[in-house]
LOBA-760901 format. One record per residue: x, y, z of N, C-alpha, C, CB in turn. Coordinates in steps of 0.001 Angstrom, whole numbers, padded with zeros to 6 digits, always signed. Glycine has a CB too. Example, Ala and Ser with C-alpha at 12.3 -4.5 7.8 and 13.67 -1.06 7.14 Angstrom:
+013190-005690+007800+012300-004500+007800+013200-003300+007800+011308-004473+009046/+012850-002250+007080+013670-001060+007140+012900+000030+007870+014084-000598+005725/
***
This chain:
-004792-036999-005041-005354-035674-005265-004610-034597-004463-006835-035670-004899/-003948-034685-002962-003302-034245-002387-002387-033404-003009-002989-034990-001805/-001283-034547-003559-000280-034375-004290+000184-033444-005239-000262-035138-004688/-001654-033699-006382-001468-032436-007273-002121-030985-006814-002102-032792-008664/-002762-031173-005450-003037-029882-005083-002015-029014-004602-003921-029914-004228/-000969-030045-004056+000365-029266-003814+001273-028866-005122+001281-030185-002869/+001192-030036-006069+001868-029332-007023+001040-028225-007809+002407-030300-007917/-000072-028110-007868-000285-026488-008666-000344-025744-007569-001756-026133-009675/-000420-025729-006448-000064-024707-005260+001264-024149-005535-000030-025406-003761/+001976-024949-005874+003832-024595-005718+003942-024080-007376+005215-026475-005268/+003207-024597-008170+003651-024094-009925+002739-022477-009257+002547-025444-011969/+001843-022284-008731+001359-021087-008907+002204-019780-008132-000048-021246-008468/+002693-020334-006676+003265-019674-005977+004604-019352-006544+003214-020208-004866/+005304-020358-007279+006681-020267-008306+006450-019322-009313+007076-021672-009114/+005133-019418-010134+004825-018542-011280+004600-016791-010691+003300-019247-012050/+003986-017079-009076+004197-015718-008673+005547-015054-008262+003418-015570-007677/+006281-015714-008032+007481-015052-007156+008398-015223-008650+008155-016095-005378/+008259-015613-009991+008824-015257-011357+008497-014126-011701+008492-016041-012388/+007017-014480-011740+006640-012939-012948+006975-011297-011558+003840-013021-013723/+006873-011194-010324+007117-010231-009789+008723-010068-009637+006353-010251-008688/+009447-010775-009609+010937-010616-009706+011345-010518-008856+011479-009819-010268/+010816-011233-007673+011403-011815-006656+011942-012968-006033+010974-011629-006203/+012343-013562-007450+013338-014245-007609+014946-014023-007673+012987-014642-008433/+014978-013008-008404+016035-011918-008121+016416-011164-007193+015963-011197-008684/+017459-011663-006351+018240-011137-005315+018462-009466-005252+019553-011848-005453/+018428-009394-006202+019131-007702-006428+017703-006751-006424+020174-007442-008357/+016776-007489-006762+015409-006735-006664+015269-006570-005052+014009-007672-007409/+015530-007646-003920+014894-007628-002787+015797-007061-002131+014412-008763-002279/+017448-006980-002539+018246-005812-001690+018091-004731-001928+019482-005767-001688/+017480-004344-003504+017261-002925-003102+015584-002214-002464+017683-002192-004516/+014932-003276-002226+013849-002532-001006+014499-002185+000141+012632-003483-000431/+015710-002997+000539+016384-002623+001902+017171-001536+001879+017209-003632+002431/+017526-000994+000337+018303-000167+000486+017448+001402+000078+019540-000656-000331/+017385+001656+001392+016012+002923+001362+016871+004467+000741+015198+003319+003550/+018248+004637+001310+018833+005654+000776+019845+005566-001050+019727+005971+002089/+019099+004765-001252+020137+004004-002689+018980+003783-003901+020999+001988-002204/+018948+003090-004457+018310+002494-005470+016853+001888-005022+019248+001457-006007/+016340+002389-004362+015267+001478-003403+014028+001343-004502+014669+002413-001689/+013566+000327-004478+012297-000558-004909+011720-000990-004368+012276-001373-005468/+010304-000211-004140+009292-000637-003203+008327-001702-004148+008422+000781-002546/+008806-002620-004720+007913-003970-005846+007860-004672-004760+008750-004959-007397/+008436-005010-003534+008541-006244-002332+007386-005853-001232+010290-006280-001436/+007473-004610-001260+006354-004238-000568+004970-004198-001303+006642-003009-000052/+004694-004143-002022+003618-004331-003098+002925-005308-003114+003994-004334-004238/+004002-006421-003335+004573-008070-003575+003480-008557-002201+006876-008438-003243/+003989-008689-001208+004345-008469+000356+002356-007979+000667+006030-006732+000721/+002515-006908+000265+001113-006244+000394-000374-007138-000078+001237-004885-000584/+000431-007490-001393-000851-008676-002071-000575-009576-001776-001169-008975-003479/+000108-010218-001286+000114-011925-000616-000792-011390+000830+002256-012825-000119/-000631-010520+001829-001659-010520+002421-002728-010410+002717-001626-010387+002664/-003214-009341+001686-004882-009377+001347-004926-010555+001089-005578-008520+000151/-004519-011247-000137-005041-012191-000787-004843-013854+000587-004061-012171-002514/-004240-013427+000981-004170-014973+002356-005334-014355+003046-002384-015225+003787/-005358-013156+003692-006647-012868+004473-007922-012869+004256-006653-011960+004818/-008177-012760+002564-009607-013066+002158-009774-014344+002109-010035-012548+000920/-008421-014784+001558-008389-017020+001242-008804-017352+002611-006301-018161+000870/-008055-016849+003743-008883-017509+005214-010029-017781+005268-008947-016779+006330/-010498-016161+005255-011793-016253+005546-012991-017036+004615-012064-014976+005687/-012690-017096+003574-013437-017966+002604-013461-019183+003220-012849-018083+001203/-011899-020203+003125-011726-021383+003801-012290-021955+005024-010708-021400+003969/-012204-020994+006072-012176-021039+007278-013957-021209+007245-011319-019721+008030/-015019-020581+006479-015955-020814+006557-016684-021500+006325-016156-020415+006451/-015689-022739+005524-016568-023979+004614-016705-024802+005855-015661-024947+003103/-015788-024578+007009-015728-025374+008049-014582-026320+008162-016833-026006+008079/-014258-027100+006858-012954-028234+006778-012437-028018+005313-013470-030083+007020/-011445-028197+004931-010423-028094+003862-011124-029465+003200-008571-028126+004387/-010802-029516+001751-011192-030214+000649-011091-031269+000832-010716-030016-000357/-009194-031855+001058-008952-032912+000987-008580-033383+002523-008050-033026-000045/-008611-033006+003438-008405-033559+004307-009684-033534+005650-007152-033078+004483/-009610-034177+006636-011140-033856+007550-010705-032949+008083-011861-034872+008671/-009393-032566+008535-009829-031044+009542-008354-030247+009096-010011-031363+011866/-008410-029032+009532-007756-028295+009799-006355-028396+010447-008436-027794+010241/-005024-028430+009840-003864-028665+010558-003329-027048+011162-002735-029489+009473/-003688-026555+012470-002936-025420+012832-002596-025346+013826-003335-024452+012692/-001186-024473+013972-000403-024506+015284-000816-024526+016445+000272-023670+015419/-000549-025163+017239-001490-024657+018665-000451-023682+019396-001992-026161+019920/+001081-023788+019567+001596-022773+020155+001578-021892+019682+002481-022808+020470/+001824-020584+021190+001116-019555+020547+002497-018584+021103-000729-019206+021111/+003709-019150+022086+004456-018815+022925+005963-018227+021788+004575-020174+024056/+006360-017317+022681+007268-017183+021374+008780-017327+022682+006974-015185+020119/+009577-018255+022024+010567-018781+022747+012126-018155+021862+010278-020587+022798/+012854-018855+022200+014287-018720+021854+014677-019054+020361+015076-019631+022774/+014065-020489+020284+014487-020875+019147+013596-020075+017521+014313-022517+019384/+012492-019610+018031+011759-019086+017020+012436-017189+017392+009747-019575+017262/+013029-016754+018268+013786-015960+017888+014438-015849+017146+014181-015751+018326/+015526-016867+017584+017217-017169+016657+016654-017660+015427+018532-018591+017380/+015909-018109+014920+015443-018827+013812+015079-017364+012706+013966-019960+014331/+013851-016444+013416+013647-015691+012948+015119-014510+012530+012598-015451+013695/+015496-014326+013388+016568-013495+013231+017952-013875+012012+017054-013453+014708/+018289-015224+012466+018918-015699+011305+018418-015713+009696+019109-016888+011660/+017070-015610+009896+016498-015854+008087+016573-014392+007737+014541-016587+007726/+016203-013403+008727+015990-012395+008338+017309-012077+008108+015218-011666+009056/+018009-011691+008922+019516-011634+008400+020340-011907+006942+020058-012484+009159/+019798-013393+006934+020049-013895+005475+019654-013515+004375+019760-014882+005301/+018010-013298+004673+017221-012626+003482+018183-011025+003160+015268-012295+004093/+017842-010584+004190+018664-008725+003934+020420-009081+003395+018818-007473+006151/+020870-010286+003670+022351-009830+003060+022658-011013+001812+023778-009900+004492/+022151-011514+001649+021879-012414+000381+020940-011711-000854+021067-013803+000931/+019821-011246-000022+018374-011287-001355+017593-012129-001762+018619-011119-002583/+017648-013840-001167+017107-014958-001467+016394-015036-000188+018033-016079-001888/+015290-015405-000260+014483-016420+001041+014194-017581+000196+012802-015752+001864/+013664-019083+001075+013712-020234+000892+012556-020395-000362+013539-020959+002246/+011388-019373-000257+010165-019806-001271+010914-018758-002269+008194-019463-000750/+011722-017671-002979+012086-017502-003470+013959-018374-004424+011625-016602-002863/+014383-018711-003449+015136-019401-004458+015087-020852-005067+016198-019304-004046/+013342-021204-005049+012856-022414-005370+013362-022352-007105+011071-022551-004954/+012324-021043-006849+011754-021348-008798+013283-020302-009324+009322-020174-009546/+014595-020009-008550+015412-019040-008953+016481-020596-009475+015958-017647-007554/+015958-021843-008938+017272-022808-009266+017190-023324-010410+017519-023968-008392/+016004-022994-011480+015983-022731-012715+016401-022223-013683+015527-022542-012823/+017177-020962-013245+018084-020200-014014+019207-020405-014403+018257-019358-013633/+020014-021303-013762+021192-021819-014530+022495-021230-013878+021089-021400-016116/+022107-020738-012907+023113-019975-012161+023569-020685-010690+022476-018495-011913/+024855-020578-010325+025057-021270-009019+024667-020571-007636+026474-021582-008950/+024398-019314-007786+024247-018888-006395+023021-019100-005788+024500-017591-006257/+021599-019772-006515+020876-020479-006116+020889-021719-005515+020418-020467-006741/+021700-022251-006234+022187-023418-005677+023355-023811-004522+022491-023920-006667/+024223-022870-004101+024478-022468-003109+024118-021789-001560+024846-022169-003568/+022780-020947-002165+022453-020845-000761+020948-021874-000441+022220-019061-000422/+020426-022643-001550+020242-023900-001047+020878-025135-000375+019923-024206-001724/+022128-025307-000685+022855-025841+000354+023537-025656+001384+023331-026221+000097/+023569-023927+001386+023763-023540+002932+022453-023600+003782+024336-022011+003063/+021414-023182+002968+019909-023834+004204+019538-025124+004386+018393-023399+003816/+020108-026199+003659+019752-027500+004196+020754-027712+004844+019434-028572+003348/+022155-027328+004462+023048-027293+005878+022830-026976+007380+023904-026484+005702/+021781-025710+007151+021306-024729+008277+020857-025807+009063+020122-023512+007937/+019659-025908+008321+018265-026976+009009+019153-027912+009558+016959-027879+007790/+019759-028509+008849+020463-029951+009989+021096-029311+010827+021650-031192+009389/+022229-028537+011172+022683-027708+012269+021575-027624+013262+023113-026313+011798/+020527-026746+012883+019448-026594+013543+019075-027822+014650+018466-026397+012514/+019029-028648+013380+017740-029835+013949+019089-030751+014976+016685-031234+012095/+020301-030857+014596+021648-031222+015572+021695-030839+016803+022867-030696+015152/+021343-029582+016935+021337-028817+018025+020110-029105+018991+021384-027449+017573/+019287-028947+018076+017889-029200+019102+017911-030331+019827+016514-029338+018367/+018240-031609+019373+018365-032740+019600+019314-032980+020692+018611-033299+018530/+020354-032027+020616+021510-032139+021546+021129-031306+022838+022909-031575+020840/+020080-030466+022621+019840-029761+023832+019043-030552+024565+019276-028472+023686/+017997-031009+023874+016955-032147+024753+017612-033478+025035+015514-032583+023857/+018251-033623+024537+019458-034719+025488+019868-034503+025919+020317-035381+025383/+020562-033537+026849+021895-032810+027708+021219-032933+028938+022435-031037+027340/+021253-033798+029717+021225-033901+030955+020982-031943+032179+022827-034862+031043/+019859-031787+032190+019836-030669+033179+020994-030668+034380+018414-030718+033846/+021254-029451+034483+022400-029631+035526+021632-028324+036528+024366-029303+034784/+022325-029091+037895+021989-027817+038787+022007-028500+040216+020373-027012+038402/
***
């Protein structure tokens, strides 16, 4: 049951980021481009995914426990460090000079085009870099 709650979670969230056209790269560079061609649809976009998560909380949050599972899986850190800097900074970066983020070029690798499929394999490239690194830092012997 899990399974298919994730898959119509992901057909719905795919069917949203189709029909608003933010699947299209060229739609989300031009919200960034405020003195040019600018399209405020991302902010809109952007605007209703948060109402709509902030009312879904509060609904959820009040049944007490989620459907299929007994409790609640949420972060406990609350600290904001280095790596969730560089992490943040790099996506954002990417997003503004590409036009793709990761839940947008899901349902874009449908189209038949390679540059979806390219900067999907530069982010699973990423992630292992990432996850290389991390690994290599918590092994590196402290010095001092």
């Amino acid at each position: 049951m899990r399974n298919i709650a994730a898959l119509a979670t992901g057909l719905v969230f795919g069917l949203g980021m189709t029909v608003s056209g933010m699947i299209n790269p060229a739609k989300v560079l031009n919200f960034f481009d405020i003195a040019g061609a600018w399209d405020p649809s991302l902010a809109l976009v952007m605007g209703s995914a948060l109402i709509t998560t902030a009312i879904g909380y509060r609904i959820v949050f009040a049944k007490g426990a989620p459907l299929l599972t007994g409790r609640f899986e949420l972060p406990t850190r609350k600290d904001i460090d280095m790596p969730l800097v560089a992490g943040s900074a790099v996506y954002g970066l990417g997003w503004g000079l590409i036009g793709y983020c990761p839940g947008g070029v899901v349902p874009a690798l449908g189209l038949g085009r390679p540059e979806p499929w390219i900067f999907t394999a530069a982010l699973v490239a990423g992630m292992a870099a990432a996850r290389f690194a991390r690994t290599r830092m918590v092994a590196a012997p402290a010095r001092g």
